[in-house]
Structure formats: C-alpha cells, structure tokens
C-alpha positions in Angstrom: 234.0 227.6 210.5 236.9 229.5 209.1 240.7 228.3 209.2 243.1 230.3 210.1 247.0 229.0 209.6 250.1 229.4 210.8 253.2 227.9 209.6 256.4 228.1 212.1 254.5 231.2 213.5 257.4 232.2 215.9 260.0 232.4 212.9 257.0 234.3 211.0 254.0 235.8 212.7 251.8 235.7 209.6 249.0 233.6 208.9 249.5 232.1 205.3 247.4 230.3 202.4 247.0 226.8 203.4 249.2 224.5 201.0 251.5 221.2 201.3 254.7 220.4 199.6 253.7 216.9 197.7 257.5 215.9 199.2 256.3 216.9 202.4 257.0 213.9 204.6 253.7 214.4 206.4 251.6 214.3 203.6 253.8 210.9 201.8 254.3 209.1 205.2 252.0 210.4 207.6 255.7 211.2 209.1 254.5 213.2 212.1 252.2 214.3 215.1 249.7 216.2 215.9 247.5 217.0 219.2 244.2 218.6 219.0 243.2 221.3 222.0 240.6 223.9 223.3 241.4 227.7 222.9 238.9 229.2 225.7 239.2 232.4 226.9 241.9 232.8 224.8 244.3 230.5 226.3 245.0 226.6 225.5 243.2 224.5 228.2 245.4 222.1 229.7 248.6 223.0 227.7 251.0 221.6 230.0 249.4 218.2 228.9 249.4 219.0 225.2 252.7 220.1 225.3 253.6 216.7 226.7 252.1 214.7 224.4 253.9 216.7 222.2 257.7 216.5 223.8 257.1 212.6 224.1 256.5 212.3 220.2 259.3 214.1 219.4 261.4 211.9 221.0 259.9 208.3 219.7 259.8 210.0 216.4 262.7 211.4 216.5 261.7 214.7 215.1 264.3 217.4 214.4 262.0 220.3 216.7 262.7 221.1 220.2 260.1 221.9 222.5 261.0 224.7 223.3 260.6 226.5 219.4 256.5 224.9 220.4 256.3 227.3 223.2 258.0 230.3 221.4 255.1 230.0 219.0 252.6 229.8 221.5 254.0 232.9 223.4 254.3 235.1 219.7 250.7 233.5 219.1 249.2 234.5 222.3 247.7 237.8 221.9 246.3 236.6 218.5 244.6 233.8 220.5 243.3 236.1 222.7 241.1 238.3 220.1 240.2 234.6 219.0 238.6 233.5 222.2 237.6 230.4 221.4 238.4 227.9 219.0 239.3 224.7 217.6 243.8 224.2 217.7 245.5 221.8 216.4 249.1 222.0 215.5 250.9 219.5 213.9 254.8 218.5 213.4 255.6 217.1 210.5 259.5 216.3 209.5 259.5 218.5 206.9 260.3 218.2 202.8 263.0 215.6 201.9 264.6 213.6 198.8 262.4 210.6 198.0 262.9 207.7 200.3 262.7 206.8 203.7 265.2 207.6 205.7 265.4 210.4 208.2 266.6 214.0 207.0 268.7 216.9 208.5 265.7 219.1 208.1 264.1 220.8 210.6 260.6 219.8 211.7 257.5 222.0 210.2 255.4 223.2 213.0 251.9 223.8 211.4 249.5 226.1 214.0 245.3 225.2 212.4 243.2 227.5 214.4 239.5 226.8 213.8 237.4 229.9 215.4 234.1 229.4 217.0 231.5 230.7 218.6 231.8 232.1 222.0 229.9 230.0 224.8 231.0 232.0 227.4 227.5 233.1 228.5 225.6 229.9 228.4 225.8 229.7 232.1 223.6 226.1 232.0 226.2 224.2 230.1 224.6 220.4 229.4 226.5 217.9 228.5 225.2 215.9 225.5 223.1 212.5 225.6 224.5 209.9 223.2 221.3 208.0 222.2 222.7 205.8 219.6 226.5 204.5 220.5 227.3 200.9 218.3 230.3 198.6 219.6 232.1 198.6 215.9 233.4 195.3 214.2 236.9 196.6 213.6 239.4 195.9 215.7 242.0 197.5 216.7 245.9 195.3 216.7 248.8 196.1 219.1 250.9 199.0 217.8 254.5 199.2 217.3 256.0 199.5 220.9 258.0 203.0 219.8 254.7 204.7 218.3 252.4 203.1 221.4 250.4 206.2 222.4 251.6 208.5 219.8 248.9 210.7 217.7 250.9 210.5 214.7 249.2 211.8 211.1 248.3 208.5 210.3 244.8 208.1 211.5 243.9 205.3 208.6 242.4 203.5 211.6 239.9 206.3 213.0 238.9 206.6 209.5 237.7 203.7 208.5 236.1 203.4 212.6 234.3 206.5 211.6 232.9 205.4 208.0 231.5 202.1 209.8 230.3 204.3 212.3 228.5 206.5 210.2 227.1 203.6 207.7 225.1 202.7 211.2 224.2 205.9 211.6 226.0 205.7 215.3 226.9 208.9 217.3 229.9 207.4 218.4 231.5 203.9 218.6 233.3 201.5 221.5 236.5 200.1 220.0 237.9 196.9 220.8 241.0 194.8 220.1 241.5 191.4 219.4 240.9 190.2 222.5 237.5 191.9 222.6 238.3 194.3 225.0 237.3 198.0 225.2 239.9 200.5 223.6 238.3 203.6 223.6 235.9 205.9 221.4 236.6 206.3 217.6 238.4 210.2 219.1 237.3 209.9 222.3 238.1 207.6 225.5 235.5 205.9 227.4 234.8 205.5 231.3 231.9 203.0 232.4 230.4 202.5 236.1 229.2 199.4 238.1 227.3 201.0 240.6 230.3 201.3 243.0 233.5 201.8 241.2 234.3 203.6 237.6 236.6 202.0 235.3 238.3 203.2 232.5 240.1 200.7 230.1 243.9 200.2 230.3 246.0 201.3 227.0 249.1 199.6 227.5 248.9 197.7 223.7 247.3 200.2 222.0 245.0 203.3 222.0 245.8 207.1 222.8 245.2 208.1 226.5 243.6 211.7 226.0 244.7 215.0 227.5 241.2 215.1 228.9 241.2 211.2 230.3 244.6 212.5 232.2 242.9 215.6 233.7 239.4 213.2 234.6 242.0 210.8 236.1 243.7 212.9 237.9 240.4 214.9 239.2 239.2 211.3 240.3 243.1 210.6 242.5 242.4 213.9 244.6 238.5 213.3 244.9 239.1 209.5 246.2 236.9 208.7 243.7 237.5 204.4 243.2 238.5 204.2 239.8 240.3 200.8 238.4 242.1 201.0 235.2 242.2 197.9 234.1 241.1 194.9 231.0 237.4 195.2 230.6 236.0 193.0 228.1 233.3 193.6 226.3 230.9 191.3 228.0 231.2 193.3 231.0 229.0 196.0 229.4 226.2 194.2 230.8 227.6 195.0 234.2 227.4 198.7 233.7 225.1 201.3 234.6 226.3 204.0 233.0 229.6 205.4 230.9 230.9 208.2 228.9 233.3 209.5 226.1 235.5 212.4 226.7 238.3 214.0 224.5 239.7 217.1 224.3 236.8 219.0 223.0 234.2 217.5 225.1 234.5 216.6 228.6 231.8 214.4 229.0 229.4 213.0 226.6 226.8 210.7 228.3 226.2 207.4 226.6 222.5 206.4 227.0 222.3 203.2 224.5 224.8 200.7 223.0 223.5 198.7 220.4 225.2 195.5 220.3 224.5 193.9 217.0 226.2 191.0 217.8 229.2 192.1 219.5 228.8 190.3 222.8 229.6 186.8 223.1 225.8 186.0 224.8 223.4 184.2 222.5 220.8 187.1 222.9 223.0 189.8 221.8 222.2 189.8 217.6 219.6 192.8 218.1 220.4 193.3 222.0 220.1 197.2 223.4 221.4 198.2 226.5 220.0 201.2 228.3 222.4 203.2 231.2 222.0 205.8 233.4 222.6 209.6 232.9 222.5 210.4 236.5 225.9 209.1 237.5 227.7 210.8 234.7 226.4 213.9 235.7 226.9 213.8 239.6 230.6 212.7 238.5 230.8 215.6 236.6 229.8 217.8 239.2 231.9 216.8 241.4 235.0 216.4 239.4 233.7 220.7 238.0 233.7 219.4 234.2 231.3 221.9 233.4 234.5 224.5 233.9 235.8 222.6 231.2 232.9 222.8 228.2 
C-alpha cells in the first residue's frame, strides 16, 4: 500500500516527501490528535463525525487550528480523493515545531493529510463480514484518563501498543480490554457490542476509552430501529451471559467474534483454559437490519 501525503494541503495542494521536524511537538510529546477514516467512492464516510472528533480535540487541547482550515483542505483535496476512490485517511494535528520545553506556542497547528490507497471493493456485491475465531480478554488494564483528554485520540497510543504486542504474543485476532474494575472497555482499535438474547449492550466510556465514529453511527442506527440497546458497566463475568458480540471501528463495521479465550480472566474457578463459543447469526441479522453492509 502506497502513502501518499499532504501537509497543510489547502495552503499547498502538493503531496510532499514524508519527514518530521525532531522539534516537532507531535513527534517529542505525542502533542496532538489524529482520527482515522474511510475514503469510499471518493468521499470520507461519515465526515461530519470525524470532523467532530476533531473540533472537540482542538478545544481540550487547545490547539492553535480552526476547523474550519480542516474543511478547506478537504474541499481543495476532494477531486484528488476522487481519482483515489478508496483508501485508508488519516489526518493528524499536531501543534507544530517549538523551542524546547513544555509550554504551549504561538504556532499554528500542522495539519498532516496520510492517504493510504487501496483496492477498490466496489464490485464485490456479497460483502461478508469477517469471523473472529480467536479473540483473548488481554491482562492489561486500562486506568482512568485525565478528565480534559477523556475520549481524545491524541498521538500517544503507548497504550494500544503494548495491547497489541500482548495480543499478538497470543497469537489473538483481536483483544477485549478492561479496566481496573474488570469491566469491558473496548477492542485494542475497535469498540465492542455483545448480546443476551434480548437486548445488545455496548459498554459505557465515561472513565476511559474512545467512542468510535462507527459505534456513534451503529448507535444511532439502533435509536431509529428501536432496537433495545443498554449502554452501561458490563463486567467481564458477564461474558458468560452472552450469545454473541462484535468489534467495529472505522474501517470495519462489523467483525463477528466467534471465540474468547479466557485464560484466566474471569473470576469463576473454571476459567484458567475456559473457551466460550457465540453466535454469528445475531450479528449478521443486526447488520442487516441496521444496512452495515453499505458501510464495508
């Protein structure tokens, strides 16, 4: 996949050689934000709710960048995007290059466009959604956040990192995050949903974890098809309540979670080498209904 970059693209409509400034604040601090979306068809899906992910993280951050100079690049970007199609975008704010030390600068904000191109899937008409065959429940946990950066994507993702090497050193697909009140967080980059039979749940992010673009849109989809949904505390023990769940982000709308190997993670005396086993067929019926397959 090839990378192709923009830097301030409505002050410069030319994609440049990929390179940070080692007094870039972003690349010293993690001093920034970042949201990462689907280019389909040529157009962002759900822009409205990137852009105000983005708006809100400006603000908490206090980032010298108005929202506005976001959608200026967009519009300048947007017949680019189109011969694109489809891809992989991911634009990033960072506070730009300052004298050594921590406190805020005068300088504007860097607005950083990554657009990752890929394959067009506009004629695979039988979209399936993937089957997640091996999902762990990791043993990191994740602690409350500072309340200003609750919810914000900012560029440090120290904690997805080292979620995804113990993730990978079990050879998981994906992983259920708690916190330290073993309760479900979310995905390592992904959110989660989970169903009793009768009503879906989804857990509730007000100490920490990111609520997805795409866990808005499901949400919201769910409030106009009176679908019962309760966001809420679920603790992990509940997982043997569940029939079936799924992880969604931006990228993927659904990804059906077949098996969750527990290794210990629930507080039942069986648990050491335990499996659980859910359902597929919910997922997809939700899906249907809620027209996710629009969205892949």
């Amino acid at each position: 996949m090839s990378l192709i970059y923009y830097l301030n693209p409505s002050q410069n409509l030319r994609p440049i050689e990929a390179y940070i400034d080692l007094e870039n604040r972003g690349f010293l601090y993690g001093d920034g934000c970042f949201t990462t979306a689907k280019l389909k068809h040529g157009e962002i899906v759900y822009w409205h709710r990137h852009i105000q992910r983005l708006q809100d993280a400006i603000q908490h951050l206090q980032l010298n960048c108005a929202i506005e100079e976001i959608l200026q690049d967009y519009a300048i970007l947007s017949e680019h995007l189109k011969n694109i199609e489809n891809a992989t975008v991911k634009i990033m704010l960072s506070r730009g290059v300052s004298a050594r030390g921590y406190a805020l600068p005068n300088t504007p904000s860097e607005r950083h466009w990554l657009i990752y191109p890929s394959k067009s899937n506009s004629q695979n008409l039988n979209v399936q959604f993937a089957i997640l065959q091996k999902v762990g429940i990791s043993r990191l946990r994740l602690g409350q956040t500072m309340p200003v950066l609750k919810g914000i994507k900012s560029l440090n993702r120290l904690e997805q990192v080292m979620l995804k090497a113990d993730c990978d050193r079990q050879a998981w697909q994906e992983a259920l995050v708690l916190d330290s009140k073993n309760h479900l967080v979310e995905g390592i980059a992904s959110n989660c949903f989970f169903y009793d039979g009768d009503v879906w749940h989804t857990p509730d992010l007000a100490d920490t974890g990111i609520d997805g673009t795409m866990r808005q849109e499901i949400i919201a989809r769910m409030q106009e098809a009176d679908i019962a949904l309760k966001i809420r505390a679920i603790h992990v023990n509940e997982l043997l309540n569940m029939q079936a769940g799924f992880f969604c982000n931006a990228l993927n709308p659904m990804q059906i979670i077949e098996n969750i190997i527990c290794n210990g993670q629930l507080m039942t005396a069986q648990s050491d080498n335990m499996q659980m086993q859910f359902l597929s067929q919910p997922c997809i019926m939700l899906a249907e209904r809620l027209r996710l397959q629009q969205l892949t």
